[in-house]
C-alpha positions, 0 to 999 in steps of 0.5 A: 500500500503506498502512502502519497499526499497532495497539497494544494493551496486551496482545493484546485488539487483535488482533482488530481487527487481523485484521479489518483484514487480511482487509477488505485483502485481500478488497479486493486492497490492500495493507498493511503491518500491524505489530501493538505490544503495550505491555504494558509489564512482564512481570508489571505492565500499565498497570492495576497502575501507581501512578499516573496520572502514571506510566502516561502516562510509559510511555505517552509512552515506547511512542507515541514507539516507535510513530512510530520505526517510521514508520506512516502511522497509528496505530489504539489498540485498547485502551480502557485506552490511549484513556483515557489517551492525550488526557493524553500529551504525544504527543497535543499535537502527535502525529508521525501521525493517532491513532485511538482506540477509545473515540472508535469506542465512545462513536459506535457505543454512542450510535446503538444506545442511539438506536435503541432508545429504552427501553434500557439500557446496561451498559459492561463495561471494566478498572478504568482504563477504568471509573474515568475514566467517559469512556463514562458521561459522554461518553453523558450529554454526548451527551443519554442519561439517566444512569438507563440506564448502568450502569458494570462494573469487570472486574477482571483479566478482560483478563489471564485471557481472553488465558490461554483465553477459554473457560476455567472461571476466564473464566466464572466472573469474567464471571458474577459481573461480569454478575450485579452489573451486572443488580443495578443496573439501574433497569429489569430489564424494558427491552432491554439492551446489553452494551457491550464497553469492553475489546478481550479481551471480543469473545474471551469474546462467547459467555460473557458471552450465556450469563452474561446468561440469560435476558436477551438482550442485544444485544452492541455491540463497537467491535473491529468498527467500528475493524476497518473504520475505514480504507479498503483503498487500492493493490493489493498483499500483506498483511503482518504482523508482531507486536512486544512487549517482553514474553515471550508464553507459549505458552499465551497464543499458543495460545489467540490464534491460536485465535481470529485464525487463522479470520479472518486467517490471515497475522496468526496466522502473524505471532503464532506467529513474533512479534519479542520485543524488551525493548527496543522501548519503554524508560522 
């Protein structure tokens, strides 16, 4: 039975965290899933913090937790996090194996851009994520022309999708967001992908196709590819359970199990009875 935990900074992650838990159990394996949301303040996540020097302290303060807890690995499914995490003093000399999902995306991005040589690519992601142009850059590093990616700051999306992915307001933000994005692209005639450099937006997938019309984009979604990174190994149970330091509103539950549930239903129930601890992580 493998133990694996996957952290986000709010609950973008937990779908990969399903499709983790039904690739297990589809396999008969077994696996102890803990489910750490680090969202660190009830009305501030990482992106309202002042400084970068303060979000890797708080950071710091949630992967030492992240290890108390003894996985035998640990999956950040949160680009935010991933950005951050190469500058955490955890990462120096990390207690367990860390995968990130940038690492995923930036792979996952680059063999569909090769695929289609003519493309462009518009990287959708939180102003942390977008600011630290690590998807832009690591695609130019990797031999694709700068004139083909456009970089699309989503202020605030994250939050309102985990209220109601479908909702007027999510609709709303992911049309004026989209129809910047198209403004700046250098051939509006080329095939086009839309990048989901933020775990939420898998949530809103529908949203953002009908926001790109008549455009047919081909969605790109590292949630897939980080919810088969790991290899079901021993037979046995599938467990779950979700820790946070904050209080999940019952809207916010709602409108997640909504979307986990038809996938992994163990992981939906572990939503509905999640532990709140203030003091899982403390800094």
């Amino acid at each position: 039975m493998r133990s694996v935990l996957v952290t986000d900074s709010g609950l973008g992650g937990l779908s990969v965290a399903a499709a983790l838990a039904e690739r297990f159990r589809r396999a008969g394996a077994g696996l102890e899933l803990t489910y750490f949301n680090a969202w660190p303040e009830q009305e501030r996540g990482f992106n309202r913090f002042p400084s970068q020097a303060e979000q890797l302290r708080v950071l710091d303060a949630a992967l030492l937790a992240m290890a108390r807890l003894a996985p035998e690995v640990i999956l950040i499914a949160c680009n935010t996090l991933s950005v951050l995490y190469p500058g955490t003093r955890f990462s120096r000399a990390p207690a367990l194996p860390v995968i990130d999902i940038v690492s995923l995306g930036l792979r996952m991005i680059h063999e569909r851009m090769l695929a289609q040589p003519g493309s462009q690519v518009i990287l959708f992601g939180t102003l942390t994520t977008i600011a630290s142009e690590v998807h832009r850059n690591g695609l130019i590093d990797r031999g694709i022309a700068p004139g083909r990616i456009v970089a699309q700051a989503c202020d605030r999306l994250a939050a309102e999708i985990e209220q109601d992915p479908e909702s007027r307001t999510v609709q709303d933000m992911i049309g004026r967001f989209v129809a910047e994005a198209v403004s700046r692209l250098a051939d509006p005639g080329a095939p086009v992908l839309a990048a989901f450099c933020c775990t939420h937006y898998n949530y809103s997938a529908g949203l953002f196709r009908a926001a790109f019309a008549p455009l047919e984009p081909e969605i790109v979604n590292p949630n897939e590819a980080m919810g088969a990174c790991l290899e079901p190994a021993g037979a046995g149970p599938v467990r779950a359970r979700v820790l946070s330091r904050i209080v999940l509103s019952d809207q916010k539950v709602a409108a997640m199990v909504r979307q986990i549930r038809p996938v992994s239903p163990p992981l939906a129930e572990a939503l509905i009875r999640y532990r709140h601890d203030p003091d899982l992580f403390t800094y």
